[in-house]
Residue frames as a rotation matrix with the C-alpha (Angstrom) as fourth column:
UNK 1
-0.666 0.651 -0.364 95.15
-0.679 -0.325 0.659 17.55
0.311 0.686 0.658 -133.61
UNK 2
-0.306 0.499 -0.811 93.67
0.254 0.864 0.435 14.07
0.917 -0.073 -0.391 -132.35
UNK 3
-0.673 0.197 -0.713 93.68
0.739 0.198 -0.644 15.30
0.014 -0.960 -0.279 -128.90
UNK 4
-0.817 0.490 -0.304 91.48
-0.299 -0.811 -0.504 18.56
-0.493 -0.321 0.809 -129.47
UNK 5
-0.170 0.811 -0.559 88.99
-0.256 0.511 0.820 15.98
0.952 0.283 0.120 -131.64
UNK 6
0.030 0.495 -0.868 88.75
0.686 0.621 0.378 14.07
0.727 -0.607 -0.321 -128.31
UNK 7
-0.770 0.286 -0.570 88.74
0.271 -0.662 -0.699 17.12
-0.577 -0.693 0.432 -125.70
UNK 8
-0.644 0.765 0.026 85.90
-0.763 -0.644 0.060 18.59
0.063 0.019 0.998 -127.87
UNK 9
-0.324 0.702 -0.634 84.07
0.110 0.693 0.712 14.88
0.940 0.161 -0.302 -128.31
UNK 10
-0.446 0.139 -0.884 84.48
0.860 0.341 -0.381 14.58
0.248 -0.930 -0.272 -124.43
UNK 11
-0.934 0.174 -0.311 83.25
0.126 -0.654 -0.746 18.12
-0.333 -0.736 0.589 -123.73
UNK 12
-0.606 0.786 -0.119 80.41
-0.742 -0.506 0.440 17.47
0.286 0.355 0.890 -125.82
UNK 13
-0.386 0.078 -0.919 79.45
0.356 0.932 -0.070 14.12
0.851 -0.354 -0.387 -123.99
UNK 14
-0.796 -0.335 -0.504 79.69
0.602 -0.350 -0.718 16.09
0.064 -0.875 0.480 -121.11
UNK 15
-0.787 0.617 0.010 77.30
-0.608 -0.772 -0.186 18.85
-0.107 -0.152 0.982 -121.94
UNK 16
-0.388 0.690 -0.611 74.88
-0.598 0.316 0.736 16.17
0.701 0.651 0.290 -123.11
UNK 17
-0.347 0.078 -0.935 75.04
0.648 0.740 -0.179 14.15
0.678 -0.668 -0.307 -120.04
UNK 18
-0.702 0.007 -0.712 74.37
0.615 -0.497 -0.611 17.25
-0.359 -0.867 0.345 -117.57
UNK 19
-0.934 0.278 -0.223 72.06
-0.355 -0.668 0.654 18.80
0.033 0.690 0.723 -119.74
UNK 20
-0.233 0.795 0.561 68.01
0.207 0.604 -0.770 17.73
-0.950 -0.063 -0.305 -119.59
UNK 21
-0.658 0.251 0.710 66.70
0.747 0.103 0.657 16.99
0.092 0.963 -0.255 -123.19
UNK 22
0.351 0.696 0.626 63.35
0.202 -0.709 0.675 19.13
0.914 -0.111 -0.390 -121.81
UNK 23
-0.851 -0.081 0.519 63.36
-0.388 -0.569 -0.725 21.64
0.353 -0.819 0.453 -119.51
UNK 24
-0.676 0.564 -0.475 61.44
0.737 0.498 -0.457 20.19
-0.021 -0.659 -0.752 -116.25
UNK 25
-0.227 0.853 0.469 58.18
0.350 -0.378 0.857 21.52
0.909 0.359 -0.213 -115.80
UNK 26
0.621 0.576 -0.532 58.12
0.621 0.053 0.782 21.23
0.478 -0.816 -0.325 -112.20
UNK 27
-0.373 -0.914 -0.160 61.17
0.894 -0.308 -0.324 23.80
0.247 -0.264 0.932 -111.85
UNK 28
0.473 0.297 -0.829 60.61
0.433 -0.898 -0.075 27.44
-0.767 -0.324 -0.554 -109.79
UNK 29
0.036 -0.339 0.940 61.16
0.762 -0.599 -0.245 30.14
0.646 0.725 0.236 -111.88
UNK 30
-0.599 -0.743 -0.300 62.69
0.784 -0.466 -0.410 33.22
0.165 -0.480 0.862 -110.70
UNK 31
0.089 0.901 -0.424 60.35
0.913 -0.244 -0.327 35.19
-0.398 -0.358 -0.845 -108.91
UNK 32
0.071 0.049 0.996 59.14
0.611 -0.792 -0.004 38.72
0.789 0.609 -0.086 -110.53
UNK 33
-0.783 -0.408 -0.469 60.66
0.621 -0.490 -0.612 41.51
0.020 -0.771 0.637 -108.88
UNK 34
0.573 0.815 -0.084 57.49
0.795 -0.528 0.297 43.61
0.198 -0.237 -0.951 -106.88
UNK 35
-0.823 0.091 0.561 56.90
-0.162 -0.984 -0.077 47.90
0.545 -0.154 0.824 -107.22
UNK 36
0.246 0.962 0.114 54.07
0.644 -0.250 0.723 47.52
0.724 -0.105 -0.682 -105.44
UNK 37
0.882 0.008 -0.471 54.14
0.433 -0.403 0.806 50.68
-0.184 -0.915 -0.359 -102.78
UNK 38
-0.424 -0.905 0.025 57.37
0.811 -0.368 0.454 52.34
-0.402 0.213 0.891 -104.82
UNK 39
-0.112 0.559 0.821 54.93
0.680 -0.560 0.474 54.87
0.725 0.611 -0.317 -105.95
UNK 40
0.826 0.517 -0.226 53.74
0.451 -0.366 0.814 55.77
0.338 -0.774 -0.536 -102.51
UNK 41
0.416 -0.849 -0.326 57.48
0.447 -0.121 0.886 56.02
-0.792 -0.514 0.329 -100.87
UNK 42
-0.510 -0.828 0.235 58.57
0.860 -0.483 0.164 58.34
-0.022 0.286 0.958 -103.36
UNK 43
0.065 0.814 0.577 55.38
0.103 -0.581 0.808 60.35
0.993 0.007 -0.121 -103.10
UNK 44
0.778 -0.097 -0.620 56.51
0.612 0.340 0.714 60.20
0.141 -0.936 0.324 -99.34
UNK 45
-0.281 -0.960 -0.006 60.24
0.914 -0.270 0.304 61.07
-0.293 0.080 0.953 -100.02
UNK 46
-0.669 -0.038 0.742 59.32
0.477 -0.788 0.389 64.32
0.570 0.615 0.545 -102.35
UNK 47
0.751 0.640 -0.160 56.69
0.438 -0.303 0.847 65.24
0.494 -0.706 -0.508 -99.25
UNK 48
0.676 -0.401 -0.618 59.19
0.721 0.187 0.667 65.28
-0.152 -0.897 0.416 -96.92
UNK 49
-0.625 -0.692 0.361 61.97
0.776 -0.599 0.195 67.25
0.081 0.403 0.912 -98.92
UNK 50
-0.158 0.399 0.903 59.38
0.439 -0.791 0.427 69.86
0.885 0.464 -0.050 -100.04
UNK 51
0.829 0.497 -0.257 58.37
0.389 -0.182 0.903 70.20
0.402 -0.848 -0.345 -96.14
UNK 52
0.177 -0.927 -0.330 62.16
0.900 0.017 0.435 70.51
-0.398 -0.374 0.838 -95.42
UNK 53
-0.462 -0.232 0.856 62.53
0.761 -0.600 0.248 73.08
0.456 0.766 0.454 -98.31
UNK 54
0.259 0.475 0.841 59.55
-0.206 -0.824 0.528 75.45
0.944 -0.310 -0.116 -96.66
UNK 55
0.732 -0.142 -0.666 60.81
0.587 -0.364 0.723 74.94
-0.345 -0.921 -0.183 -93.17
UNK 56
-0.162 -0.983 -0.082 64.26
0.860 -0.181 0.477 76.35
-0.484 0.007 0.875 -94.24
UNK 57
-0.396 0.091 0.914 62.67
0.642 -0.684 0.347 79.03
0.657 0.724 0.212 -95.97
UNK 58
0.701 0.680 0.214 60.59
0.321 -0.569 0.757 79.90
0.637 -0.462 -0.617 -93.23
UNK 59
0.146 -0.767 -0.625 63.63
0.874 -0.196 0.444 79.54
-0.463 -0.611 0.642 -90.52
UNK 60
-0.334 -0.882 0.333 65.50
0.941 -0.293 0.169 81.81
-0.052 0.370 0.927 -93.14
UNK 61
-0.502 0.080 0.861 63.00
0.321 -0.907 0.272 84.59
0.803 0.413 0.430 -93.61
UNK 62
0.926 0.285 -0.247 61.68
0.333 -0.310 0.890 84.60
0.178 -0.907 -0.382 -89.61
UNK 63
0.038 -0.702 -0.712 65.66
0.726 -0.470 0.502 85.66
-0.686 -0.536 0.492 -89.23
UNK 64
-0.838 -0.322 0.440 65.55
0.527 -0.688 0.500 88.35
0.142 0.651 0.746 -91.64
UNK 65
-0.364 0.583 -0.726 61.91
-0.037 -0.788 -0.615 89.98
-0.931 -0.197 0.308 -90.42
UNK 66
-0.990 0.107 0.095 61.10
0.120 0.260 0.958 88.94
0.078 0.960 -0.270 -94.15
UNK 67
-0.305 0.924 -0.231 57.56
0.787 0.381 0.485 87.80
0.537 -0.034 -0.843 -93.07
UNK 68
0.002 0.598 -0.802 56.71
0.711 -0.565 -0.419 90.49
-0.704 -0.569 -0.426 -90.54
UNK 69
-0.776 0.047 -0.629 57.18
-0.255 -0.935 0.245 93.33
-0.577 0.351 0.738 -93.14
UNK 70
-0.962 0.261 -0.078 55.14
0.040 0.420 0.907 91.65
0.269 0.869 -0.414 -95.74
UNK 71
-0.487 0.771 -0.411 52.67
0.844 0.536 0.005 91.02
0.224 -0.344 -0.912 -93.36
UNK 72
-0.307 0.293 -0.906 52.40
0.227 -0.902 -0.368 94.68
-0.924 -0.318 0.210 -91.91
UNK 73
-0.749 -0.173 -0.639 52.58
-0.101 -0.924 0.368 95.90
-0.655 0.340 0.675 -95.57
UNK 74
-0.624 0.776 -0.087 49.67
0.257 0.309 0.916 93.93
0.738 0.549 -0.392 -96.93
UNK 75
-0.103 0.568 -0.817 47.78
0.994 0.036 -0.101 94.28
-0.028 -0.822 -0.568 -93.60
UNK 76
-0.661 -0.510 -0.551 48.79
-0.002 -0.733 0.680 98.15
-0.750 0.451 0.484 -94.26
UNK 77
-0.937 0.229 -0.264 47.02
-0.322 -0.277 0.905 98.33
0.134 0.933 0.334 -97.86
UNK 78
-0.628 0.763 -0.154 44.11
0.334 0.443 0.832 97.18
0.703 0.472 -0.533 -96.75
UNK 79
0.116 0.425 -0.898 43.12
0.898 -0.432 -0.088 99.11
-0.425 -0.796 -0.432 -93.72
UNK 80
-0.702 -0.199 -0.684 44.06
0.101 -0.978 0.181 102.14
-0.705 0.058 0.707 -95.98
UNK 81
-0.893 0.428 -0.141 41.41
0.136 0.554 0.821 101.00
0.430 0.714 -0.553 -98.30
């Protein structure tokens, strides 16, 4: 019982000694973490995909002749006009 009076006296001694009474003025504070230009680069990123998205569409419907009917059959309604 005496010894956990003097292990807590000493560990408060301890905190008091390593401790500053005030916090130092002249200390850095932890710099604020920068978004600047995380707008742009995902406005980038969601470019890119979408460009990816309509090549792969185009690839897919230039093998399938997808685009040439369409084209004839609109080109087609309007010369019969």
């Amino acid at each position: 019982m005496i010894l956990h009076a003097l292990a807590r006296i000493q560990l408060q001694l301890a905190g008091a000694r390593t401790r500053p009474a005030v916090a130092a003025p002249h200390r850095r504070r932890r710099p604020v973490p920068d978004d600047r230009g995380q707008a742009t680069a995902e406005y980038g990123l969601v470019i890119l995909v979408a460009g990816l998205i309509a090549l792969g569409v185009i690839a897919w419907a230039r093998g399938t002749g997808a685009f040439t009917d369409l084209f004839e059959s609109v080109i087609g309604q309007l010369t019969d006009r």
